[in-house]
N, C-alpha and C positions, 0 to 999 in steps of 0.2 A: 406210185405215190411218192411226191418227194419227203425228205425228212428236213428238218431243216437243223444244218449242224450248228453242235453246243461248241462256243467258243471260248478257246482254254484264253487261261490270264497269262499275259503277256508275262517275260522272263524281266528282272533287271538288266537296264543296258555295263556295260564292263566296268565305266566307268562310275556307275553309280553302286556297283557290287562291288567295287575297289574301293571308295570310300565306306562302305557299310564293313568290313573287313577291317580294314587301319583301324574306323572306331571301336571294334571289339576288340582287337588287337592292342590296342592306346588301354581301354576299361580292364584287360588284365594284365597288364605290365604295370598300371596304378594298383590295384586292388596289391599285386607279388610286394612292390614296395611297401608299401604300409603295412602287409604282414611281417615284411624282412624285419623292419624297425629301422635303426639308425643304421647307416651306411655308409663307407669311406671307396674313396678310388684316386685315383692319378691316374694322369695322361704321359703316353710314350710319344718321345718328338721325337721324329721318326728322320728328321732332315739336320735338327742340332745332337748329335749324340757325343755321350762321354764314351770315352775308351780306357778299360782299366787294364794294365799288362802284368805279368810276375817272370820269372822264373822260366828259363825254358825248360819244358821236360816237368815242370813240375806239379804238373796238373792242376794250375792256378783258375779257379773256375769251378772245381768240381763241386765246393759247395757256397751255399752263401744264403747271406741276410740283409735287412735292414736294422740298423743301428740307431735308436732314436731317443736318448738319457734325456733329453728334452722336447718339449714340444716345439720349439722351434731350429732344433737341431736334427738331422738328417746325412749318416754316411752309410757306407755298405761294407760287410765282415766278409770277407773272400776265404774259402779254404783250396791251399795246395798241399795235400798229401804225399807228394814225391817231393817237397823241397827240402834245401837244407839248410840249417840253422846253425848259432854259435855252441851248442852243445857239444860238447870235447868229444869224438868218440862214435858220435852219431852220423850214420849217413840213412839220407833220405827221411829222417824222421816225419818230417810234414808240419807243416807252418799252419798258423791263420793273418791275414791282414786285414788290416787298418786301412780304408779308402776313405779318406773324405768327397763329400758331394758339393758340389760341384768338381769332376779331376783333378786332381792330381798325385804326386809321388806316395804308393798305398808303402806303408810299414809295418814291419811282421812283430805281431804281438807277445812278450814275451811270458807265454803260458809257464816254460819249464825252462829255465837253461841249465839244467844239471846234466852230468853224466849219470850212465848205467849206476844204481847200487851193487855193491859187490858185497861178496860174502868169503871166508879162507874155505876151505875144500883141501883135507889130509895138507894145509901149508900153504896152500896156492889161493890166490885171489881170483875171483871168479865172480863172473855177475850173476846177481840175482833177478835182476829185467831186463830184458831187452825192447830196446826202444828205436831200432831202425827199424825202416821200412812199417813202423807203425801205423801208419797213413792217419796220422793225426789231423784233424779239418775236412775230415770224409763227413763228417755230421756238424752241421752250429743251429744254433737256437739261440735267439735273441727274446729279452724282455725287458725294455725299459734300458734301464743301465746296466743290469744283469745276463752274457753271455756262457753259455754252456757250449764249449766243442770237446770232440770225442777222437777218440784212437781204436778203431774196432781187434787191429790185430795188435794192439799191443803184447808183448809175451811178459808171461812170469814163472821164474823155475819153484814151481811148489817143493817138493823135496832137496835142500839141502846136498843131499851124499849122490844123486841122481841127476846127471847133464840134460835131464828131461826139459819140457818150458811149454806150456799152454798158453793159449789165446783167448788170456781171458779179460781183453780191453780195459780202457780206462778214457776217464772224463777229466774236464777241470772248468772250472765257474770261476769267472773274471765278475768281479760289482766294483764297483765306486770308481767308476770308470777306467777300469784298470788297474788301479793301485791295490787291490785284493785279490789272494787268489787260492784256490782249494782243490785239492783234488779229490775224486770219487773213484774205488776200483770195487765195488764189494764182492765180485767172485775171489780178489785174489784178498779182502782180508777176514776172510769165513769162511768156514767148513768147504774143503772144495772134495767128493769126491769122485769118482773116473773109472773105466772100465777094467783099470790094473789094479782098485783097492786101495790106490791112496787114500786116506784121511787125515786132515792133516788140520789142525786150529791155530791161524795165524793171527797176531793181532800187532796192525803199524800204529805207535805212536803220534800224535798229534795231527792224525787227520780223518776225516770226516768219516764216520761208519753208518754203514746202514744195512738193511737185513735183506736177507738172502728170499727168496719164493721159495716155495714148497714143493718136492720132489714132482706133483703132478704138471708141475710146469715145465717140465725140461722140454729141450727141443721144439718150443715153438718159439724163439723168436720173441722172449717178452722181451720187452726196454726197445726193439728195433727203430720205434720212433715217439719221442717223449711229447707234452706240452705243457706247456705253467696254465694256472687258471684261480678262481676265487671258486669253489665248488661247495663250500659247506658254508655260506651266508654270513660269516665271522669277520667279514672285510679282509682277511689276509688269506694270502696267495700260499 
C-alpha cells in the first residue's frame, strides 16, 4: 500500500534569508539608537592624518585629551611624563602640551614652574617635595575649558627631622584657558598615617583643601580614575 508523502515547506532561498536578517538587524540598531538618546561621533581619515611629535624619551603620548572651551574650537592635550621643563632643579618631571587641531608646533603648558620647596633640617636646606621623575601628564581629564592633570608619584617628606618621602601624588586644574591654576594634593595636606606611626597634621596655605576617605578605604585604589558630571539636578557640575 502506497503512502503518499506529506511535503515539508520549502526553506527560504539565501538571498531572501539575507535580506530578512539585515531587516532585523537595521529594526535593532534603530530601536539601540533611540534608546541611546542623543549621540556624537567623528570620522578618522585614515589617508589625510595629523602627526603630533614631543620630546624624545619623553613619553609624549602616554596620555591625552580633547580640548574643546568652545563649540567651535577643537585641540588635543598630550601628556609626557619623562619630559623636561624650565623648573630649576627638576629632571624629568613630565609636561602636558598644547596641540592645536588642525597640526602644528604643540606647547608645553605651564602647570608649575617652581622648584622643589625646601625646608632647614639641624641648618641645612633640604627639600620638602620632590618632583622629578614625578611623571606629571600620566593622567588629564578635560572639561569644557577646565583641565585636570596628575603626577601619581609625586613624593612628599611628611616628617621634617626624617630624610623619609611618600608617594603621595598630586594634581592641578588649569580653567580660563590657561590663565588659572590650582593645585590638589590632599594626602600630603591631612592627617597622613603609615605603618611606622607617623601622624603628622599639615596644613599648606593658600591652596585647595579637601578631605581625606575613611580608613576603610585604604588600599583600593580610590581617586585611580576621576570624572566631572551634573549628578544632583542643581545645574552645576
Amino acid at each position: 500500500m502506497w503512502r503518499r508523502r506529506r511535503r515539508l515547506p520549502s526553506l527560504p532561498t539565501s538571498s531572501a534569508w539575507c535580506r530578512r536578517c539585515a531587516a532585523s538587524d537595521s529594526a535593532v540598531i534603530s530601536l539601540l539608537l533611540l534608546l541611546a538618546g542623543p549621540l556624537s561621533a567623528f570620522n578618522l581619515d585614515e589617508e589625510k592624518l595629523d602627526v603630533y611629535s614631543g620630546p624624545e624619551g619623553s613619553y609624549f603620548g602616554y596620555a591625552l585629551d580633547f580640548y574643546s572651551p568652545a563649540t567651535n574650537a577643537v585641540s588635543i592635550l598630550v601628556g609626557a611624563p619623562k619630559a623636561n621643563t624650565t623648573q630649576p632643579d627638576i629632571v624629568e618631571g613630565g609636561a602636558v602640551y598644547y596641540c592645536p587641531w588642525p597640526a602644528t608646533d604643540c606647547k608645553q603648558i605651564p602647570f608649575d614652574n617652581k622648584n622643589n620647596r625646601k625646608i632647614k633640617v639641624n641648618g641645612t636646606r633640604e627639600s620638602l617635595e620632590f618632583k622629578s621623575n614625578q611623571w606629571f601628564g600620566a593622567t588629564i581629564r578635560t572639561h569644557k575649558e577646565k583641565v585636570v592633570a596628575c603626577a601619581p608619584l609625586y613624593h612628599w617628606r611628611t616628617l621634617k627631622a626624617a630624610p623619609e618621602k611618600d608617594p603621595v601624588g598630586t594634581c592641578y586644574v588649569a580653567i580660563q584657558n590657561f590663565t588659572t591654576y590650582a593645585e590638589y594634593s590632599p594626602c600630603r595636606n591631612n592627617v597622613i598615617i603609615d605603618y611606622s606611626f607617623k601622624n603628622i597634621l599639615r596644613k599648606l596655605l593658600q591652596e585647595k583643601q579637601t578631605g581625606v576617605a575613611p580608613s576603610i578605604y585604604d588600599d583600593n585604589y580610590l581617586g585611580y580614575s576621576v570624572a566631572a558630571g551634573e549628578f544632583t539636578g542643581d545645574l552645576h557640575e
